[in-house]
Wavefront OBJ file of the C-alpha trace (Angstrom):
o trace
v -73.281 55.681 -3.039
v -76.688 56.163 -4.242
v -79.810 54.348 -3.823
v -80.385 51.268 -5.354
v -76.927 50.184 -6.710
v -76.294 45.989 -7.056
v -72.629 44.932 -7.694
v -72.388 41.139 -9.612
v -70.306 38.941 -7.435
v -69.689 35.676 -9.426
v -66.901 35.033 -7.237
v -69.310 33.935 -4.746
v -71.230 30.559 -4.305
v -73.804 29.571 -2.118
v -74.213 26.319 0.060
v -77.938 25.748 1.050
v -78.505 24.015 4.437
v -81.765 22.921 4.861
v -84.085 20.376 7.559
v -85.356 20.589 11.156
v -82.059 20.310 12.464
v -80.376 22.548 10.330
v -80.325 25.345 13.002
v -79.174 23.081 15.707
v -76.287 21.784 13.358
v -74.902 25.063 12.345
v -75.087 25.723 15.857
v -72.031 23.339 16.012
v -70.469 24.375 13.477
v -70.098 28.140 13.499
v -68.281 30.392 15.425
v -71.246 32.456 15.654
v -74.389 32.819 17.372
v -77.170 31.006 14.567
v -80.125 30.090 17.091
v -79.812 34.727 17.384
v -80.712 34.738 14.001
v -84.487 35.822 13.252
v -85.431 35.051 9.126
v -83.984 37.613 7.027
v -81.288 38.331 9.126
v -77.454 37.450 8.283
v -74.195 37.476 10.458
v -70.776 36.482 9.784
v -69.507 33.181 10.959
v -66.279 31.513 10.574
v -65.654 27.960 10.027
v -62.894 26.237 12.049
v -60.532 23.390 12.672
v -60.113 21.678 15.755
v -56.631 23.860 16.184
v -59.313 26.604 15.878
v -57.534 27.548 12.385
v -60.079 29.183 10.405
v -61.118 27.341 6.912
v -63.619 29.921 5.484
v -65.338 32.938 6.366
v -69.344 32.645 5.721
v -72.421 35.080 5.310
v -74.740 33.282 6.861
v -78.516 34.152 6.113
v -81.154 32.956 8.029
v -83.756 32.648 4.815
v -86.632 30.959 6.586
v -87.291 28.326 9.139
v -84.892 25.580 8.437
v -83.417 27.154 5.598
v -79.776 28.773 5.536
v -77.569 30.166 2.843
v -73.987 30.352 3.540
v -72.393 32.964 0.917
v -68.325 31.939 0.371
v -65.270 32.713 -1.825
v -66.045 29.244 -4.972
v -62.765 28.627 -4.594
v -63.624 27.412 -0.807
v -66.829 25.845 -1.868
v -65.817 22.135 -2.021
v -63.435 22.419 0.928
v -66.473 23.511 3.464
v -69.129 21.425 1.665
v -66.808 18.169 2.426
v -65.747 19.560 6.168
v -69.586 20.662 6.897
v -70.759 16.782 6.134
v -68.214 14.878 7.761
v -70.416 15.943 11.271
v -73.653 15.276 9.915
v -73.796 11.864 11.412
v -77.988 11.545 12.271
v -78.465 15.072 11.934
v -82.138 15.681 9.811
v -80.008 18.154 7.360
v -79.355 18.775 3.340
v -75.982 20.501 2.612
v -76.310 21.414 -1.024
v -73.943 23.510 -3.233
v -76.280 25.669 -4.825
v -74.092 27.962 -7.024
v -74.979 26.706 -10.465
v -78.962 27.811 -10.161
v -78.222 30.628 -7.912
v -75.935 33.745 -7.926
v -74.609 36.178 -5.661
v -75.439 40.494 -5.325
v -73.904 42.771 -3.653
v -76.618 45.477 -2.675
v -76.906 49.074 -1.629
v -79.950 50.387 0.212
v -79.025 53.591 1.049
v -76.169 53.416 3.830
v -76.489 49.940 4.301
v -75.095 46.959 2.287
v -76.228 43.435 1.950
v -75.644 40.203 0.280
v -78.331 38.708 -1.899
v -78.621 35.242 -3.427
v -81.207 35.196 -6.163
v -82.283 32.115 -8.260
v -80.749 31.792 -11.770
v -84.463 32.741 -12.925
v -84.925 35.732 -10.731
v -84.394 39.145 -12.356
v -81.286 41.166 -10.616
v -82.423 43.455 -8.558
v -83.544 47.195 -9.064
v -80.989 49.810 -9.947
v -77.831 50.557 -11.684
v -75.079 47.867 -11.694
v -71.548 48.728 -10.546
v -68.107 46.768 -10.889
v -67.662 44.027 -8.545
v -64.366 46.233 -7.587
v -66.842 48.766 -5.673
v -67.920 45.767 -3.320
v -64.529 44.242 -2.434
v -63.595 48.182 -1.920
v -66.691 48.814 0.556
v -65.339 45.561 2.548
v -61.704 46.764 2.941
v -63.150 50.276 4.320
v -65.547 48.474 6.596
v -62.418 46.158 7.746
v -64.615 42.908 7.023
v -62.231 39.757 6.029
v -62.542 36.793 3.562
v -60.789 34.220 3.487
v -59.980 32.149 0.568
v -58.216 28.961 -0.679
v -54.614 30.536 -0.518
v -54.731 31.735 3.152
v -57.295 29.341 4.452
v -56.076 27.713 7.851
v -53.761 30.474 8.198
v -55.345 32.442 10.878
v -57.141 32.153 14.104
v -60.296 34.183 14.020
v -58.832 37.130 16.545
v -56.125 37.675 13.715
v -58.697 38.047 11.432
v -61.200 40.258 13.954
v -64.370 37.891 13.672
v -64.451 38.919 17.260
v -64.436 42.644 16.625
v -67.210 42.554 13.667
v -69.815 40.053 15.159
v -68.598 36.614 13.810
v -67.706 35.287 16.822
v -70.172 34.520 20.002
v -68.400 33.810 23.554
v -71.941 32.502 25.069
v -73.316 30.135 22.686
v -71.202 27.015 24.083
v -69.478 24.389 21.737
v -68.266 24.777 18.213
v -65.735 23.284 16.295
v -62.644 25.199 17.518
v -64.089 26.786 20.427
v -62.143 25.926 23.481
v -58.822 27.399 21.012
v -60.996 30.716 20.204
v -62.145 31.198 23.945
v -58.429 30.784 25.136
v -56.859 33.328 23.302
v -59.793 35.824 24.217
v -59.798 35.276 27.942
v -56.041 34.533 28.564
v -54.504 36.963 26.754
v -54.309 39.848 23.756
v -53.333 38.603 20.415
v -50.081 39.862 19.073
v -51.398 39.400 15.559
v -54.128 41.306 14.060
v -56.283 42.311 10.616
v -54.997 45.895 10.191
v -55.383 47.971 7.336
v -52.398 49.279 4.765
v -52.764 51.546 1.537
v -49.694 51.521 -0.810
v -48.691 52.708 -4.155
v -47.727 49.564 -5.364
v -49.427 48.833 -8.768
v -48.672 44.788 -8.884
v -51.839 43.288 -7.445
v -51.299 41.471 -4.194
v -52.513 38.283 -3.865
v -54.351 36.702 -0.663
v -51.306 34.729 1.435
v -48.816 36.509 0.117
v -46.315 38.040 2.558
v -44.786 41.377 2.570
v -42.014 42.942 5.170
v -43.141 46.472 6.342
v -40.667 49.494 6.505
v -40.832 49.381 10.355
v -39.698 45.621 10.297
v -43.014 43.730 10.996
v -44.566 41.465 8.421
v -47.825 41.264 7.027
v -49.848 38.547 5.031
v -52.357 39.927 2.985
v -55.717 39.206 3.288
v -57.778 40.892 1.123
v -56.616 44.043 -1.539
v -58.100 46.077 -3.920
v -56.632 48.522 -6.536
v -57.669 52.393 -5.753
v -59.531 54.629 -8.088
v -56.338 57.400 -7.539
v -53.842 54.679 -8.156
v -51.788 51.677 -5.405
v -53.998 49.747 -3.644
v -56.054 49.461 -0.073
v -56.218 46.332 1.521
v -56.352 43.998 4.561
v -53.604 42.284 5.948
v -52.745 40.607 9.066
v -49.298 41.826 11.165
v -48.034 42.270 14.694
v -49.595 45.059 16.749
v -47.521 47.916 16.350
v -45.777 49.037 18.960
v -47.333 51.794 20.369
v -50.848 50.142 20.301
v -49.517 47.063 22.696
v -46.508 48.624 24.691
v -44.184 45.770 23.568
v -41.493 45.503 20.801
v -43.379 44.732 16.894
v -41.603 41.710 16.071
v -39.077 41.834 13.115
v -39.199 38.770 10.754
v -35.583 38.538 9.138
v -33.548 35.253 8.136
v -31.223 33.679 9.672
v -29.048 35.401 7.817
v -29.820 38.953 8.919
v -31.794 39.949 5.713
v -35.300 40.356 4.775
v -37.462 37.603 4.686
v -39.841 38.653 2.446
v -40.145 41.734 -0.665
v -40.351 45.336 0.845
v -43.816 46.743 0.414
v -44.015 50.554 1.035
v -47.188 51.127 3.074
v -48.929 53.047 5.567
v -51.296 52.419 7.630
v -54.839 53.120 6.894
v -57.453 53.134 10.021
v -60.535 50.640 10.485
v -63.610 52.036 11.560
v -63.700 49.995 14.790
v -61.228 50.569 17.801
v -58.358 47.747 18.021
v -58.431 48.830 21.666
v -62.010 47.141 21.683
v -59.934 43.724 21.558
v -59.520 41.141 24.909
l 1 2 3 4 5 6 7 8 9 10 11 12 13 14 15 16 17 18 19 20 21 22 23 24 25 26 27 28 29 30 31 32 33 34 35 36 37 38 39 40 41 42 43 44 45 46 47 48 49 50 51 52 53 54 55 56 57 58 59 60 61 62 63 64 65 66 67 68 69 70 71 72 73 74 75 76 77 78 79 80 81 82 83 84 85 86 87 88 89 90 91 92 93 94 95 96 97 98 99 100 101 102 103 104 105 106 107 108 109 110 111 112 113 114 115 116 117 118 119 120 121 122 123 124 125 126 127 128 129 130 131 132 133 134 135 136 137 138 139 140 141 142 143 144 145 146 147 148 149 150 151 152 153 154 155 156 157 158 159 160 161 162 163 164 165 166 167 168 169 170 171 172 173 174 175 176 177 178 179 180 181 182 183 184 185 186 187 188 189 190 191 192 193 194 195 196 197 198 199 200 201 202 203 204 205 206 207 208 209 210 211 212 213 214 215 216 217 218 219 220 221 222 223 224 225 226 227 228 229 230 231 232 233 234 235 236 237 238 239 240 241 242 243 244 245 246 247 248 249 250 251 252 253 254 255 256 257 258 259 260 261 262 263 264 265 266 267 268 269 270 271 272 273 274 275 276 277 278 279
């Protein structure tokens, strides 16, 4: 990829959280470390519920003093905007749903990619513009999840690696869902985790939907995109296979003995950080 390259990403709205307390509040909110966050700088964060489920997956940007974007699927935009003010309460904040002056680029600078929320008046930025596709494809490689209405409250945020990518902080203290996160990374390794799969299946897969592997284990799919050479790359969360965690992959069949779920031929395709890395 070239220098200046922007990819259109209208799938994406924008929340704007503004006021003097609107560090302190996200604080609370967010699985991630927000009060690390110097202006102009961004992290992912996830959003959770009390079972330490998580409900969305958010680019936060720290855009200046007391003002934060939070980039998310639009389909999720209503469902954190509602969850985010129910624990206002006297916090001095403004949660706004900013997507109808404001839009969503992906950028390239050179090796490095970043979100961009420009005002429905400000010209796109610099460069040649590329298929939305070629962002959703850059995330798969990089093994960065979304989450989005259909598999929201699905996972925990060790199935989806938030810990492995930088959305999760295990010093900031208290957070929605954060004595449920901090269990399962101090007690234990989780049997479930984002891996990545390419197949030559041409049918798009959806987010949620559930597939049984040739080796027995079953995946939900997180994210998938279709590949330039044909089939399609994606993200989806499954047991550990065996060799990685020295136990058994667990088999999901019916009571019956059969298949729970449609076949889907696919191998696996490696993340560019270690599973190992995981506690």
């Amino acid at each position: 990829m070239t220098d200046s390259v922007f990819a259109p990403l209208d799938s994406l709205g924008v929340l704007r959280i503004t006021g003097v307390d609107a560090q302190r509040y996200l604080q609370g909110q967010l699985s991630a470390d927000i009060e690390a966050l110097n202006p102009g700088a961004s992290t992912l964060a996830g959003l959770h519920t009390a079972q330490g489920r998580v409900i969305a997956i958010v680019r936060v940007i720290a855009a200046e003093p007391q003002v934060y974007w939070l980039v998310l699927p639009t389909d999720l935009l209503a469902t954190v905007l509602t969850r985010l003010q129910r624990y206002v309460l006297r916090a001095k904040v403004l949660l706004e749903d900013r997507s109808d002056d404001h839009r969503v680029r992906g950028l390239w600078q050179g090796q490095q990619r970043q979100l961009r929320v420009l005002s429905a008046n400000e010209p796109d930025p610099a460069g040649t513009a590329v298929e939305p596709q070629q962002w959703w494809s850059a995330e798969v490689t990089a093994g960065l999840p979304q989450v989005f209405a259909a598999s929201s409250e699905h996972f925990t945020a060790q199935m989806l690696n938030l810990d492995l990518v930088g959305g999760v902080s295990f010093t900031k203290g208290c957070y929605t869902g954060q004595e449920v996160v901090a269990r399962s990374h101090y007690r234990g390794r989780v049997k479930r985790r984002l891996q990545g799969f390419c197949t030559d299946q041409t049918l798009p897969l959806q987010p949620g939907e559930r597939r049984l592997l040739p080796d027995g284990r079953t995946l939900e799919v997180v994210m998938a995109v279709m590949s330039t050479g044909g089939g399609q790359r994606l993200l989806a969360v499954a047991p550990l296979p065996a060799d990685a965690t020295g136990v058994e992959a667990s088999v999901d069949q019916t009571e019956e003995g059969g298949s729970a779920h449609p076949l889907l031929q696919a191998q696996p395709m490696p993340l560019p950080y270690p599973l190992s890395a995981a506690q």
